[in-house]
N, CA and C of each residue as an Amber inpcrd file, in Angstrom:
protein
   375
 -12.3060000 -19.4360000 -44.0300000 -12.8960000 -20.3820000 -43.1000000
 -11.8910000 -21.4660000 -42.7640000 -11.8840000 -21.9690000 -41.7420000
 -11.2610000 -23.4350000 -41.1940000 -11.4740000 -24.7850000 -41.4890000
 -12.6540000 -24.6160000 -42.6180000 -13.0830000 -26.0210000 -42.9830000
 -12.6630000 -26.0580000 -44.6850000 -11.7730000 -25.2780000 -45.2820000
 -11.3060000 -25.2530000 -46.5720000 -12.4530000 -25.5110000 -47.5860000
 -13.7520000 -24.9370000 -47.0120000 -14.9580000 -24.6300000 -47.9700000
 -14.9130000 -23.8480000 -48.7360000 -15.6660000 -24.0840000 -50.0690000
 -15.5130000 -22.9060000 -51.0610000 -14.2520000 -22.3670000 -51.6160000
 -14.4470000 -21.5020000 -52.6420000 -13.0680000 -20.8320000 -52.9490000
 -12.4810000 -20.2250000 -52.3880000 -10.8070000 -20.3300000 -52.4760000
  -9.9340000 -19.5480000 -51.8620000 -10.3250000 -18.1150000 -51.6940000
  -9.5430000 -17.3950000 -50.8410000  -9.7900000 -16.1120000 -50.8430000
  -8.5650000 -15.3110000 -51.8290000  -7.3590000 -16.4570000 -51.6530000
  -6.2840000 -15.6850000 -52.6590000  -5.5780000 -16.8300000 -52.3720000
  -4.2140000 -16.8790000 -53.7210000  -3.5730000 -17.9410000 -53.9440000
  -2.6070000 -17.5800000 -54.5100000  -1.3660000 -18.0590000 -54.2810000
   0.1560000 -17.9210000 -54.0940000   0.8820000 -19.1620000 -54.3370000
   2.3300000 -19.0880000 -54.5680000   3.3270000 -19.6830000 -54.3970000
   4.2270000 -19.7370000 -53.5030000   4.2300000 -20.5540000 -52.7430000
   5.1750000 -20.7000000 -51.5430000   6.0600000 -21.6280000 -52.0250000
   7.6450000 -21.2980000 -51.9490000   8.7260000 -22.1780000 -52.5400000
   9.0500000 -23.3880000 -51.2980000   8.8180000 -22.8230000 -49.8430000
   8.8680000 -23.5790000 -48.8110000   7.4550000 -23.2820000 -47.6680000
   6.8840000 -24.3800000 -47.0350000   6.3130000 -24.1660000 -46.4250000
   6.6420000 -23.8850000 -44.6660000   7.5090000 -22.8240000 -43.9710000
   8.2430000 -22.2150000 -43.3890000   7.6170000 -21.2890000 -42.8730000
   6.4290000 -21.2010000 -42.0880000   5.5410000 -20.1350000 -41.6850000
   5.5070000 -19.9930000 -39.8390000   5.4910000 -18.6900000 -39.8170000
   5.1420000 -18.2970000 -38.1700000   4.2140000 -17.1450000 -38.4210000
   2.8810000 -16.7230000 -37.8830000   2.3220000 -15.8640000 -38.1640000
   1.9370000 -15.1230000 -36.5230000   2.4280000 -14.0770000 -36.4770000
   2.5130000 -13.1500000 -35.3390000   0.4080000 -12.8500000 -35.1770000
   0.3450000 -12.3760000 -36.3520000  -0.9050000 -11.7230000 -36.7300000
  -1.8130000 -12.2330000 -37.8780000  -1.8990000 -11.4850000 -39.0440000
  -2.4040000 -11.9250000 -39.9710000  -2.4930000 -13.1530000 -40.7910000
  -3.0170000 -13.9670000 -41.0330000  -2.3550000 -14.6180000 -41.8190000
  -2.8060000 -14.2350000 -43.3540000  -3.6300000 -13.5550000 -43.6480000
  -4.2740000 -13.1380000 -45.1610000  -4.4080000 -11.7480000 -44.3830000
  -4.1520000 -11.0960000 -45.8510000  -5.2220000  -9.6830000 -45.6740000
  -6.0310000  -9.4860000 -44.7910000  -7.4900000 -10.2750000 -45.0770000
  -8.5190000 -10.5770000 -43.9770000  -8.7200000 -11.3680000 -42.8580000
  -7.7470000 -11.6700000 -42.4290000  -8.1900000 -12.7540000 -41.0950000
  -6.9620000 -12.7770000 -40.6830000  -7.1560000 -13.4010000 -39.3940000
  -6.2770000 -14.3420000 -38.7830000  -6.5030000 -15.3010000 -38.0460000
  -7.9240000 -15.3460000 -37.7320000  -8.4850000 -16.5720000 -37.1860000
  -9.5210000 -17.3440000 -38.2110000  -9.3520000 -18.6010000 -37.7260000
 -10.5210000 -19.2910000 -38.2600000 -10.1130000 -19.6970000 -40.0460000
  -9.0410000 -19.4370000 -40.0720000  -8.0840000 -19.8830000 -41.2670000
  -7.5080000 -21.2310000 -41.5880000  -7.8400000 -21.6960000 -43.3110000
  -7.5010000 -22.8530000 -43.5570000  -6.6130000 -22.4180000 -44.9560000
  -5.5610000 -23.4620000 -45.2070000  -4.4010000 -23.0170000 -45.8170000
  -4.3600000 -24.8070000 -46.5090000  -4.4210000 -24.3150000 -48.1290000
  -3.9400000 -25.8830000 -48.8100000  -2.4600000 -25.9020000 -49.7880000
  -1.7910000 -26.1970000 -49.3030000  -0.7130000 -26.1100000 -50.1990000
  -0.4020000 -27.4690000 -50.7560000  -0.3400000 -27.4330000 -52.5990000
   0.0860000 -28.9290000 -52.7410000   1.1710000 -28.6950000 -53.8220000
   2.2030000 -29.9400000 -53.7300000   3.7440000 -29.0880000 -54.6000000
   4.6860000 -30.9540000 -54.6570000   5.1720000 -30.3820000 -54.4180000
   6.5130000 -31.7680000 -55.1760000   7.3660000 -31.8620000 -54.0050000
   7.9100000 -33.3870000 -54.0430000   9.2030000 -33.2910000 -52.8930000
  10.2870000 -34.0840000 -54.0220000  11.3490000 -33.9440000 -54.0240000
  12.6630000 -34.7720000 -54.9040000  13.6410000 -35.3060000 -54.1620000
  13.2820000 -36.4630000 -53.5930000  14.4030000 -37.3940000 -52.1770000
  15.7710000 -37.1570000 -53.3040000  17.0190000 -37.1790000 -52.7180000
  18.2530000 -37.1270000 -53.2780000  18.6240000 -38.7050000 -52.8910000
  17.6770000 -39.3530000 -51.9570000  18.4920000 -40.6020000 -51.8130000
  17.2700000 -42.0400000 -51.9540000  17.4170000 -42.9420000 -52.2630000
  16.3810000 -44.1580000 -52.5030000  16.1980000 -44.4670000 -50.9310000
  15.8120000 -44.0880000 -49.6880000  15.5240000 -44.1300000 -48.7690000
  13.9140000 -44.6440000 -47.9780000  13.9000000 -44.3500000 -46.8250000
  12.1170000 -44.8660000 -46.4780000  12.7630000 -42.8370000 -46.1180000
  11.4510000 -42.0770000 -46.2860000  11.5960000 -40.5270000 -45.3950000
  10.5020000 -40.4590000 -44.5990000  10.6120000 -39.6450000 -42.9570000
   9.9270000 -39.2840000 -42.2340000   9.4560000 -37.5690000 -42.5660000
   8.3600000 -37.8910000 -42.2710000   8.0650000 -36.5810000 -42.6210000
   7.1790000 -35.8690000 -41.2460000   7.5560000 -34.1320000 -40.9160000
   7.2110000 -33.7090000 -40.0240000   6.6930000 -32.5200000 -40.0690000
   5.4770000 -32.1610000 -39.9350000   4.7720000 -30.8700000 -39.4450000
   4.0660000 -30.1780000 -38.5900000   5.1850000 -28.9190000 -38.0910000
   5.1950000 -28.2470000 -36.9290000   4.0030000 -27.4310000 -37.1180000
   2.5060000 -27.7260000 -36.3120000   1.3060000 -27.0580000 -36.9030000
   0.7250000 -26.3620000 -35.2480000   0.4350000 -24.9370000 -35.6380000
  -0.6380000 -24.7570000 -34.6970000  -2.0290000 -24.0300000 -35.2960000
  -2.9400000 -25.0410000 -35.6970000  -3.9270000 -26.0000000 -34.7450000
  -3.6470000 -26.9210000 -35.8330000  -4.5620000 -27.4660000 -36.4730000
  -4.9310000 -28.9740000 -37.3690000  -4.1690000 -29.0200000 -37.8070000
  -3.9380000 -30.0280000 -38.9870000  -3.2780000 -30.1320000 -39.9730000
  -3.0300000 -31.9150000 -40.6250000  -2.9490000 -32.2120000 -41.6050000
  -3.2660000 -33.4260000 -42.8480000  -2.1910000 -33.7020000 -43.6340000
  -1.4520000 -34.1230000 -43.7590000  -0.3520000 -34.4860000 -44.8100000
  -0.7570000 -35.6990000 -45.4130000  -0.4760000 -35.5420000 -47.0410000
  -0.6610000 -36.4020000 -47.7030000   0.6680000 -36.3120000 -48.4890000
   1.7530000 -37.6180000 -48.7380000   2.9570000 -37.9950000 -49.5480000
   2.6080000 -39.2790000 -50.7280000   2.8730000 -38.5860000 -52.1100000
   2.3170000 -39.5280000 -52.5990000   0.9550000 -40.8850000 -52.3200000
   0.3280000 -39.8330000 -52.4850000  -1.5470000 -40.3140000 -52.0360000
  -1.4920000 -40.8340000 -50.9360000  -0.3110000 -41.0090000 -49.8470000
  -0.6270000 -41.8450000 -48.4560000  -0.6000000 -40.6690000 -47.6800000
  -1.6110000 -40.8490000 -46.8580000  -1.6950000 -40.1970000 -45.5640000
  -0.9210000 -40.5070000 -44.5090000   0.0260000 -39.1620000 -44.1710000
   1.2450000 -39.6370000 -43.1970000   0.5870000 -38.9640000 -41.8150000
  -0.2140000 -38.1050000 -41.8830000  -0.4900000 -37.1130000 -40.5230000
  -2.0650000 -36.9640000 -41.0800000  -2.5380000 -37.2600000 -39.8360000
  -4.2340000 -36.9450000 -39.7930000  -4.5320000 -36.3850000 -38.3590000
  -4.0230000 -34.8370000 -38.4250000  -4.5080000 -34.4510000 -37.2900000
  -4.9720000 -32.6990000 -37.4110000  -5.8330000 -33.0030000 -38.7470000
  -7.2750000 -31.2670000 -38.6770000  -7.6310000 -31.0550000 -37.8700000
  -7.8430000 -31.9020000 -36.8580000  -8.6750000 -31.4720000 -36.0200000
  -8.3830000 -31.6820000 -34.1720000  -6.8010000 -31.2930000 -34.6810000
  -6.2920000 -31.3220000 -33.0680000  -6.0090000 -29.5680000 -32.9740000
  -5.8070000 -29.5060000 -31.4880000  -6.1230000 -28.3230000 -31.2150000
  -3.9730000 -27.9090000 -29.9850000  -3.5810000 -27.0560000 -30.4300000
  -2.5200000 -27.2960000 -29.6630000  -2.7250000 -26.7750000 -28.2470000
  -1.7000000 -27.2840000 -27.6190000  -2.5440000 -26.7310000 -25.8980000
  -2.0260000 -25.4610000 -25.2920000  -2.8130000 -24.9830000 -24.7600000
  -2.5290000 -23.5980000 -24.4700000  -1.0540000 -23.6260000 -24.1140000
  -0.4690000 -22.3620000 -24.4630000   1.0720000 -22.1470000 -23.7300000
   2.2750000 -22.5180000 -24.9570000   1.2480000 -23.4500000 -25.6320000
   2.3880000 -23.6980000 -26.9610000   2.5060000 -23.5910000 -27.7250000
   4.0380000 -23.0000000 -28.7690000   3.7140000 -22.5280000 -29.9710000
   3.3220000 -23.1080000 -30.9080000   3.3230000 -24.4420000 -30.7630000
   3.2170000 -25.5900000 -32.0130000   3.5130000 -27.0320000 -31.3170000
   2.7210000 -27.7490000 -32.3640000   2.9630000 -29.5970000 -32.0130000
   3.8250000 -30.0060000 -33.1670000   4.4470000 -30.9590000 -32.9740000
   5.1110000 -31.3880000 -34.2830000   4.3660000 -32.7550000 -34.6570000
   3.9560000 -33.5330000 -35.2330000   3.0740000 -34.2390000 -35.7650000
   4.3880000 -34.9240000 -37.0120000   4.1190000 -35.9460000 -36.7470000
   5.1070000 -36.5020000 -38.1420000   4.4480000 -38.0160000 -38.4660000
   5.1000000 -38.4150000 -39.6010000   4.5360000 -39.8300000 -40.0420000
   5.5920000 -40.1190000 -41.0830000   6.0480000 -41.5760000 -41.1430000
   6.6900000 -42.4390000 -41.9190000   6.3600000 -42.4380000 -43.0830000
   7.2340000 -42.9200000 -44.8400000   6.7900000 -43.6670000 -45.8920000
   6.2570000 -45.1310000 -45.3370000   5.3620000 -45.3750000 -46.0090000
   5.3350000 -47.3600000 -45.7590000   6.3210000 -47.4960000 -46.7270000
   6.9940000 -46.7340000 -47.6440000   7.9120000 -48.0040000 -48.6830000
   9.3590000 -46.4140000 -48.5980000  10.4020000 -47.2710000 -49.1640000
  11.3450000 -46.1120000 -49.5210000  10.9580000 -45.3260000 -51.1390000
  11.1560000 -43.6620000 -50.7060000  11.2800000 -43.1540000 -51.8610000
  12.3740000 -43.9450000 -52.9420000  12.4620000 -43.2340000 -54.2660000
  13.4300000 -43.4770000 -55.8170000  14.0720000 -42.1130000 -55.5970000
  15.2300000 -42.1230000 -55.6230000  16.1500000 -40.6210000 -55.5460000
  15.6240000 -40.3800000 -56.8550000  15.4250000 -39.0490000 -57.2000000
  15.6990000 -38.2950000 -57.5770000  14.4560000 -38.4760000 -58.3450000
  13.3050000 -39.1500000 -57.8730000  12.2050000 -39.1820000 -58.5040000
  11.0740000 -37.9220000 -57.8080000   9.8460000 -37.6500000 -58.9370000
   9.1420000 -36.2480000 -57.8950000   7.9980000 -36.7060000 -57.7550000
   8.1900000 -36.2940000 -56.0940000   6.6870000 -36.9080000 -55.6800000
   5.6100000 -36.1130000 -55.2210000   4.3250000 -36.1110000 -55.0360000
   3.0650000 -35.1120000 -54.6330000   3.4020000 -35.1060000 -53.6840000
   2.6680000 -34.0210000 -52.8800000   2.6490000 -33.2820000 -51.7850000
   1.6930000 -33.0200000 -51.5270000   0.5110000 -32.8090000 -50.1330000
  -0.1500000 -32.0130000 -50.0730000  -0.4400000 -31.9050000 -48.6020000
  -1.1460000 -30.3620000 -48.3490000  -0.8700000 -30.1900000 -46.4990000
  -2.4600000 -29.4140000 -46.6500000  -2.9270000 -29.9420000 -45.5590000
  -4.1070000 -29.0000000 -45.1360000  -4.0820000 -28.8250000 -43.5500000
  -3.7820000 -27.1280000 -43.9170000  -3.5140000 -26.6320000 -42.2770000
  -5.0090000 -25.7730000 -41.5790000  -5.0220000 -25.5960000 -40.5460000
  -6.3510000 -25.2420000 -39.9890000  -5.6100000 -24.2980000 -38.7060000
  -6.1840000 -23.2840000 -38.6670000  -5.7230000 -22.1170000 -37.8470000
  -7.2370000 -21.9700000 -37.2520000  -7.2070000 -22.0630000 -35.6650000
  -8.4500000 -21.4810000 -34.4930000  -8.2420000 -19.5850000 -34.3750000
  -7.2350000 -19.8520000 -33.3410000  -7.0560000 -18.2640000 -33.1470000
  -5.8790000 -18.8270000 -32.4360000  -5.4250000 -16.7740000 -32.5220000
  -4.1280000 -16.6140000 -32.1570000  -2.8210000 -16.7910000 -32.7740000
  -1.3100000 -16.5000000 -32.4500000  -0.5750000 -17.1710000 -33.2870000
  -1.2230000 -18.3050000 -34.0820000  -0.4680000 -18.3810000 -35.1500000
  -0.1750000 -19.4080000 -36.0800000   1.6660000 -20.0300000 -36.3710000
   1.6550000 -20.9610000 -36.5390000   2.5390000 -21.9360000 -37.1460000
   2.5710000 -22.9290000 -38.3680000   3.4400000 -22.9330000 -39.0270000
   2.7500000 -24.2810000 -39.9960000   4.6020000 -24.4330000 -40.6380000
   4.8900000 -25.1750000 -40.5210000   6.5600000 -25.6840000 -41.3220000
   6.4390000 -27.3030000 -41.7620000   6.9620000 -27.7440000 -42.7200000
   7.1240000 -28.7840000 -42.9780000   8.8630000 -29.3690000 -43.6520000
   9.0160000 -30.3520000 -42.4240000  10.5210000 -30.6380000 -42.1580000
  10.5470000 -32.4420000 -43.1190000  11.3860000 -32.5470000 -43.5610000
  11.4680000 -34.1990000 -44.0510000  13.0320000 -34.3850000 -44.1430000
  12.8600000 -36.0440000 -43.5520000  13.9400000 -36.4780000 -43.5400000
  14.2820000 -37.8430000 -43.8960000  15.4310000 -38.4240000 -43.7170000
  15.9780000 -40.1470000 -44.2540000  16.9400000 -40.2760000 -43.2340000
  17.4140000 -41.5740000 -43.2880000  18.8430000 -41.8400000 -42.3650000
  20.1510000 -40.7900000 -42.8700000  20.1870000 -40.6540000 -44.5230000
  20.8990000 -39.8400000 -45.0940000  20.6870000 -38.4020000 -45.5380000
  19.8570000 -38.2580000 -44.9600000  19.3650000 -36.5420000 -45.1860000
  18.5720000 -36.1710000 -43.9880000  19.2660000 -35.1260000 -43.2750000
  18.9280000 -34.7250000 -41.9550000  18.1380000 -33.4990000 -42.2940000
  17.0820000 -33.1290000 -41.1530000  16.3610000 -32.6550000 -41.3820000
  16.4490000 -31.1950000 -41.6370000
């Protein structure tokens, strides 16, 4: 489902979140799909980082408990493969400290997209 109700249908490890989906995105579906991935980020530099995710349809980012992107419930517009959606730290990361992560993506129909890009003045994206 698209509203990340109930239990998963199956659950994995993704080392990067780096996705284009032609078709499927599970076994069973490809529409009407919601996807939670939550994991660690490790800045290499004491920086403020922007953070960016290329989503088609919704999608939620949370960086260390702040909400950088609140957009579940946008819809991308016909013709395109993806929106990029991004949001600021309010404070600079601690190099080399590890911080939460978490993304909630929402798939309508059709292709899918979902990547998540981060960056600093000193670390390009």
């Amino acid at each position: 489902n698209r509203w990340l109700f109930g239990e998963p249908t199956f659950s994995r490890v993704d080392e990067v979140v780096n996705f284009e989906w032609a078709t499927f995105i599970t076994e069973s579906g490809k529409d009407f799909i919601s996807v939670r991935w939550t994991g660690f980020v490790q800045p290499a530099f004491s920086e403020v980082y922007t953070f960016t995710v290329q989503a088609n349809d919704g999608v939620k980012l949370w960086v260390d408990d702040e909400v950088l992107i609140d957009e579940f419930e946008a819809l991308t517009p016909e013709g395109d493969a993806f929106v990029a959606f991004s949001g600021t730290m309010s404070h600079a990361f601690v190099a080399e400290r590890i911080y939460d992560i978490k993304i909630e993506f929402r798939e309508n129909e059709g292709s899918a997209v979902a990547r998540l890009k981060w960056s600093s003045l000193s670390q390009p994206e």
